[in-house]
C-alpha positions, 0 to 999 in steps of 0.5 A: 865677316858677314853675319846675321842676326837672329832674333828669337824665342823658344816658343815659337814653332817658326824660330825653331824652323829657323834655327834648324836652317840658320847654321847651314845657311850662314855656314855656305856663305861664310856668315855668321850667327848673332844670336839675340834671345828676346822674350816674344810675350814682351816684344807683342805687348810693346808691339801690339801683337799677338800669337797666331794662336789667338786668331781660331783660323789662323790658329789652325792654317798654322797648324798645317802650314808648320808641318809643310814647312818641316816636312820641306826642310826634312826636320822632325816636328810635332805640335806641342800639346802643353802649349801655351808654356811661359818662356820667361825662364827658358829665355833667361836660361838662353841668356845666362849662359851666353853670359857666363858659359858660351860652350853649353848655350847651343846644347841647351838650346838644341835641348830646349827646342827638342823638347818643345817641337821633337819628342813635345814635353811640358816645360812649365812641369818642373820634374820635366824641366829638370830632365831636359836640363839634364840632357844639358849638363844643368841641374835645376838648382844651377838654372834657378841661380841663372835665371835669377841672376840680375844681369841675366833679367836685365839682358833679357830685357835690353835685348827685348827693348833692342827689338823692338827700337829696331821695329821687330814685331815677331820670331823670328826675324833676322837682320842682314846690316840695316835690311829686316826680315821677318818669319823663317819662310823669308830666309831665301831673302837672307840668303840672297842678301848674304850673295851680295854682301862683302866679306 
């Protein structure tokens, strides 16, 4: 079966474009999803990256370039206000439950990315995390013990080093066999490559 792989971290705005357009997409080509959690603090410091947030200009062409895009896609967006949030314990949160309870990885993923680019909470608040974990079927106290979890850190970390072996320097980005592509906006390239894939 083809597949693609998705490369990812919930803070950024760009990978949430993306997970809102990867199932279809894969879906009407008969793919599926490889979904690699990644903490992109990491992969900009073993890169020599950095958020778009840094650069002032950048910073606010972004600003308008994502409500662009989502007004494209027909997705709801909004800018989070409490940024810049830490998303160690969101993306551990991602990878213990691929680990250990694969039914609810895509709720709590669609959770996490509502809270944070749809109806925008603090997630660094825990009195507000614990809300959005609710929403999950999580209670604080079982995401503490995941995000704790030993195997879950070191996961979280392979998969960030795999990133960057392979040359991913951003999220999102997406492989189609050994082809990269880099950024949500490249997701025609994705699709055209699926074209010509075999099954």
């Amino acid at each position: 079966m083809k597949q693609v792989e998705f490369f990812f971290d919930v803070g950024s705005p760009y990978s949430y474009l993306a997970y809102q357009q990867l199932p279809k997409l894969t879906h009407d080509h008969d793919a599926h999803i490889l979904w690699h959690p990644i903490l992109l603090g990491g992969l900009f410091q073993a890169t020599g990256n950095s958020s778009p947030a840094t650069v002032p200009a950048k910073a606010a062409h972004a600003m308008k370039d994502l409500e662009r895009w989502a007004e494209y896609y027909q997705v709801p967006f909004k800018h989070n206000p409490f940024f810049p949030i830490n998303t160690l314990p969101l993306m551990r949160g991602a990878i213990g439950l691929q680990l250990y309870d694969q039914n609810r990885f895509h709720t709590y993923l669609a959770a996490v990315y509502s809270a944070m680019f749809e109806d925008p909470r603090d997630l660094g608040s825990v009195d507000e995390l614990t809300r959005v974990l609710g929403t999950a079927g999580m209670t604080l106290e079982d995401f503490n013990a995941l995000i704790q979890d030993e195997a879950v850190k070191k996961k979280l970390k392979q998969n960030t080093e795999e990133a960057v072996s392979r040359g991913v320097f951003g999220a999102p980005t997406f492989f189609v066999g050994t082809e990269m592509y880099w950024g949500q906006d490249r997701l025609l390239f994705v699709e055209a490559k699926l074209r010509t894939c075999a099954s």
